[in-house]
Backbone as a ProteinNet text record, in pm:
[ID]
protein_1_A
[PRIMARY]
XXXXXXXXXXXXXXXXXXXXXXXXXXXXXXXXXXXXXXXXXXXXXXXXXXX
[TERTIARY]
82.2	0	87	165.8	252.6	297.4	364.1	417.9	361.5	259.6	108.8	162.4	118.5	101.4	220.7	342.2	457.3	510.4	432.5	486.3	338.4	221.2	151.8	187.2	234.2	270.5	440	496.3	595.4	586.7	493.7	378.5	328.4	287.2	238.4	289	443.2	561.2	549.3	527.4	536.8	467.8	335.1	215	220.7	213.4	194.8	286.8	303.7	405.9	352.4	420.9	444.3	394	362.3	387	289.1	195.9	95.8	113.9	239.7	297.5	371.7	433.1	519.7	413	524.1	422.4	404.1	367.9	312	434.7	523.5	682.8	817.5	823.4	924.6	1067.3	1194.3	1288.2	1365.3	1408.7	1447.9	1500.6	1595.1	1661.5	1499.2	1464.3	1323.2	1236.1	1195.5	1178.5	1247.4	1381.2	1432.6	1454.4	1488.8	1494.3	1393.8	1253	1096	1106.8	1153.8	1179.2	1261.7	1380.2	1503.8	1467.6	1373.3	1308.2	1205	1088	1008.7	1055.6	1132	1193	1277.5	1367.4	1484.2	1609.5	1643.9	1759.5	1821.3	1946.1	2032.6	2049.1	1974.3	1992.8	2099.1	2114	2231.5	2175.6	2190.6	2137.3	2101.3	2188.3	2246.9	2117.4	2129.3	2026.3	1864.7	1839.2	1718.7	1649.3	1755.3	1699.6	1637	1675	1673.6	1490.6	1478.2	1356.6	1227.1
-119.5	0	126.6	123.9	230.5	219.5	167.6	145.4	248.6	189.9	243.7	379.8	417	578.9	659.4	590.3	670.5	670.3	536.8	581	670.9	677.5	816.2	954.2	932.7	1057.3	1109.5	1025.1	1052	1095.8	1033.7	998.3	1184.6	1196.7	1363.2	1457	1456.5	1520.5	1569.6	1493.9	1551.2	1591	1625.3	1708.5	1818.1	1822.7	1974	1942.7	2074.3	2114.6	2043.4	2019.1	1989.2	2092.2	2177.4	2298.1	2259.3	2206.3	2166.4	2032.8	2007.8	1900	2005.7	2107.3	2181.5	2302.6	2368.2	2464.1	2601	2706.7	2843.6	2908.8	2931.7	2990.7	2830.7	2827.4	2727.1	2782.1	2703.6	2752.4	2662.2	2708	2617.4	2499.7	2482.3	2403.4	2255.9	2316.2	2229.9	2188.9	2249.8	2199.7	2118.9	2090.5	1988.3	1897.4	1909	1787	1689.8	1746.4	1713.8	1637	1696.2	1585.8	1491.1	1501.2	1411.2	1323.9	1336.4	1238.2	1149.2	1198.1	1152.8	1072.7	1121.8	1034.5	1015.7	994.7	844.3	907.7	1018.1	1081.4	1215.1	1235.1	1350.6	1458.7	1524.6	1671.6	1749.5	1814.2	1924.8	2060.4	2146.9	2217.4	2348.1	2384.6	2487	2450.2	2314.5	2299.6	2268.5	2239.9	2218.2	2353.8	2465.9	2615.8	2645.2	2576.1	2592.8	2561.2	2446.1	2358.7	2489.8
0	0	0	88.2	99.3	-49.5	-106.7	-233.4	-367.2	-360.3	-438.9	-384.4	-276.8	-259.6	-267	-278.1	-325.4	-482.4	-541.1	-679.9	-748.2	-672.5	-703.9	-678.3	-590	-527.3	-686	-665.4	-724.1	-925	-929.9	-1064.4	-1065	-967.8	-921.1	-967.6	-928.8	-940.1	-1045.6	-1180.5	-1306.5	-1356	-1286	-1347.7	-1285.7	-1147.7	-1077.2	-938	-905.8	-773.7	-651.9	-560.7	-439.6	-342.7	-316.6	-228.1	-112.2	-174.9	-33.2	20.6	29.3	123.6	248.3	193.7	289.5	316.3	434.6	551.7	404.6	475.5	395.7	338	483.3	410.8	416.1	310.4	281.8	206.3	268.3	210.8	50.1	6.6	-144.9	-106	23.6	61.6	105.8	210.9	255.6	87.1	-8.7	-103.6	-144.7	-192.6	-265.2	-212	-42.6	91.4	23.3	4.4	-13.8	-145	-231.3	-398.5	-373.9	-327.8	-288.2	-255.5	-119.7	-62.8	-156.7	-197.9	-239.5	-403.9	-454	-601.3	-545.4	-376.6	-410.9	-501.9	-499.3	-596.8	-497.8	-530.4	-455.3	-569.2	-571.4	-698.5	-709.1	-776.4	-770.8	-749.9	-646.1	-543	-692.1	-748.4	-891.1	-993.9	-1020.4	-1106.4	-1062.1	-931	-934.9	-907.5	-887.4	-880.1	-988.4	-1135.3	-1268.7	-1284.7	-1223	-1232.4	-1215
[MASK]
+++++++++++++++++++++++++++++++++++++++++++++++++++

């Protein structure tokens, strides 16, 4: 089950933003923590600013 709800969740990712997982003021750093986490990958801090 869990399974299911993380490759939806992750499935998500590529249609629309994340933001209403995190609080009201969020920092860039706490955002990408949040992708990192959720797709299982270590970004490059430079380029996911790009994103």
């Amino acid at each position: 089950m869990l399974y299911l709800a993380l490759s939806a969740l992750r499935e998500r990712l590529h249609f629309s933003p994340i933001s209403q997982l995190l609080p009201e003021k969020f920092t860039k750093e706490e955002q990408q923590l949040l992708y990192e986490t959720i797709m299982d990958v270590k970004l490059d801090s430079p380029n996911f600013a790009k994103r």
